[in-house]
N, C-alpha and C positions, 0 to 999 in steps of 0.2 A: 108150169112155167115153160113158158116158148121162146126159144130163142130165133130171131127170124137169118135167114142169110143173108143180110144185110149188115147186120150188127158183128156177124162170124167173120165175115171181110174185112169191117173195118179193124177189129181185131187184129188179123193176120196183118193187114197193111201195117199199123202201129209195128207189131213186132219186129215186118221185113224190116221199115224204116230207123228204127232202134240199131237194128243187128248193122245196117250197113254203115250207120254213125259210130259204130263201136270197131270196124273193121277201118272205118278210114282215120280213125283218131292212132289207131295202133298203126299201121303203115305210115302216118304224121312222125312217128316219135320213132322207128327204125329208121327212116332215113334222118333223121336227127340225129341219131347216136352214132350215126355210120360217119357223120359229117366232121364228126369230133376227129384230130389229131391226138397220139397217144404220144408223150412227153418219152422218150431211152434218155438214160444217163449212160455213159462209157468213162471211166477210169483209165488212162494213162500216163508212163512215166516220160513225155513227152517225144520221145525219140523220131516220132513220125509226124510229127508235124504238119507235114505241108499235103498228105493226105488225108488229115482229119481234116484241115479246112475246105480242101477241096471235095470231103461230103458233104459239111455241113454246107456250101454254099449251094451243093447238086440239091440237096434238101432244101434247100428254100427258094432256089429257084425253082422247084418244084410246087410248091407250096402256092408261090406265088402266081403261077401259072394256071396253077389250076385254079383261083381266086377269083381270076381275071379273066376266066373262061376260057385258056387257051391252051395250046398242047406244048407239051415238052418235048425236047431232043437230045439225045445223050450222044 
């Protein structure tokens, strides 16, 4: 049985072509996971109030920013 070098080529090609589908489908789904927001909860007995809004709103101003394509400034 002979295998010609023609046949060995197209082999390898298939393969390279597999492996770099399999390379780009995995960098597809890191920067997906990267893109996700992770939820904090914080518990308090109110007394600071007017600092917790003023992160939560630097938080979403932020959020927002970056949504939108743009930069933030603190």
């Amino acid at each position: 049985m002979n295998i010609s070098s023609y046949q060995v080529e197209n082999i390898l090609k298939a393969y390279s072509k597999q492996d770099r589908v399999k390379v780009q489908q995995t960098a597809v789904k890191e920067v997906a996971s990267e893109d996700r927001y992770a939820d904090t909860v914080s518990l308090s007995s109110g007394r600071d109030k007017a600092s917790i809004f003023n992160k939560i709103s630097y938080s979403l101003a932020d959020i927002l920013l970056k949504g939108s394509g743009g930069t933030s400034e603190e």
